[in-house]
Steps between C-alpha positions, in 0.01 A plus 500: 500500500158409371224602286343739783829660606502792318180646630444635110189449362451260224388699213405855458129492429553862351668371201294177439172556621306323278758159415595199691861567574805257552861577656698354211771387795563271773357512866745444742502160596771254647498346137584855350822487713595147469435593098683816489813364673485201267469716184773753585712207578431340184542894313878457665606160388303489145687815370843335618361168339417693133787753504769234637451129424263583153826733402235772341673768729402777674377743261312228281374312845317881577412592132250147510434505870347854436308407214330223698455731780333753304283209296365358843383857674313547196344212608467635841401834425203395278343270789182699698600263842771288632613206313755306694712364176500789319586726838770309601688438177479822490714570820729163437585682145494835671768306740705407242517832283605705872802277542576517158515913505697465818787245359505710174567850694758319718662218224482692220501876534757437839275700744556428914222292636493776751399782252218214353391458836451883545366591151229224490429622887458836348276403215282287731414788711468725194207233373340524862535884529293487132267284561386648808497806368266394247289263673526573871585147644750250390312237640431195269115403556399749286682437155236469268554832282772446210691761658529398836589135403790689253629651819450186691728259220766821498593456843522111493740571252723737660452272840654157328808745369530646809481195688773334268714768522483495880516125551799504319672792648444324855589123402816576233592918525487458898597119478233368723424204305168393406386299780549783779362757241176286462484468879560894590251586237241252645584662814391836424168378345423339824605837686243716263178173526573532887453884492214502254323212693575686814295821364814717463516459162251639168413217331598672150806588603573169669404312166720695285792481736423063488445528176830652392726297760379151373637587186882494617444213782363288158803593318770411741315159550454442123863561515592309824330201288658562209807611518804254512631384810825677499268803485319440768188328367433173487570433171153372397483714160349745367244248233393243797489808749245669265332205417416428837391851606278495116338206626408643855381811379289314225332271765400822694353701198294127458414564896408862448279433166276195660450682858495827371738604769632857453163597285435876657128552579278650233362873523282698326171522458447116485642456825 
């Protein structure tokens, strides 16, 4: 799915007739995927690292993790374009804060992973019901109102808790394991690309649906990685398994910043 998939026009002249205007988020790119799969990855193994081998625990691990969260879209939310860095530590925190609502409904308050899996579901939906309601597309080259990028940051959130929830419920409540979890979920991302690129597909919809599976095939392999061996992982750990992942994704925000890669086209009346 690319930039021009959606078929939604960049900016709604209506509202900004008279001012440059910026989408404050990503094109798609192949760097946004190879990004977003590295930073939900990362999301899944950093909030094991801080909650598990720092021993701050799970209700401390979210109390800070949310705090930083909220500090960075701040950050975000007061930039007029995108800003690689500030974007995607946005999403890796974002990451990290959905898996850590997931493991505190299921390790702390006891809930199934399969009523997580269907109550984030149901909140997702609920966000995309609203915000087309509202704004009449859910498509993501046009977030440049404060609103519509509120809407837009809403439903990453509920699509990293969902996508925890449901990684989880395949690999350990269905005991898949994480390596045949990662591969079925890759599997049905390459059934929806091959639809969309075969023109049976909207691109919006198509996105979305990407968008929201990457999340649990990035958890099961953070976990695959991870996890020990008598797990089912391959016992790398959760501090060099993060590390590496860190690394990778700051190398491609470098990538993104000096080629402008991912930059949506300006609009307005300057264009």
């Amino acid at each position: 799915m690319t930039a021009s998939s959606t078929n939604e026009p960049l900016y709604d002249i209506a509202q900004a007739p008279d001012a440059a205007v910026y989408n404050r988020v990503p094109q798609v790119t192949w760097d946004f995927w190879v990004i977003k799969l590295l930073a939900v990855t990362v999301g899944e193994t950093a909030a094991d690292f801080i909650n598990q081998s720092l021993g701050l625990g799970l209700s401390m691990t979210s109390l800070l993790m949310s705090g930083l969260l909220v500090a960075a879209l701040v950050w975000q939310f007061a930039q007029k374009r995108y800003v690689p860095m500030v974007y995607w530590l946005s999403v890796v925190l974002i990451s990290v804060v959905g898996t850590l609502i997931s493991d505190n409904l299921v390790d702390n308050l006891g809930y199934a992973l399969s009523t997580t899996t269907t109550v984030f579901g149901i909140a997702l939906a609920a966000v995309f019901i609203a915000w087309y309601a509202v704004e009449k597309t859910l498509s993501i080259h046009s977030i440049f109102t404060f609103r519509r990028e509120a809407f837009y940051w809403l439903a990453i959130l509920f699509t990293f808790a969902l996508g925890t929830s449901a990684g989880d419920q395949l690999s350990e409540g269905l005991h898949l394991g994480y390596l045949l979890s990662a591969f079925i979920y890759a599997g049905v991302i390459a059934a929806i690309a091959g639809v969309f690129f075969a023109g049976k597909m909207n691109g919006i919809l198509a996105f979305w649906l990407c968008y929201i599976l990457t999340r649990p095939a990035g958890a099961s392999i953070g976990d695959y990685l991870s996890q020990p061996v008598p797990d089912g992982g391959l016992g790398l750990g959760t501090v060099i398994t993060s590390l590496i992942f860190l690394t990778a994704i700051a190398a491609t925000v470098v990538y993104m910043t000096i080629s402008h890669d991912g930059d949506e086209v300006m609009a307005g009346k300057a264009r």
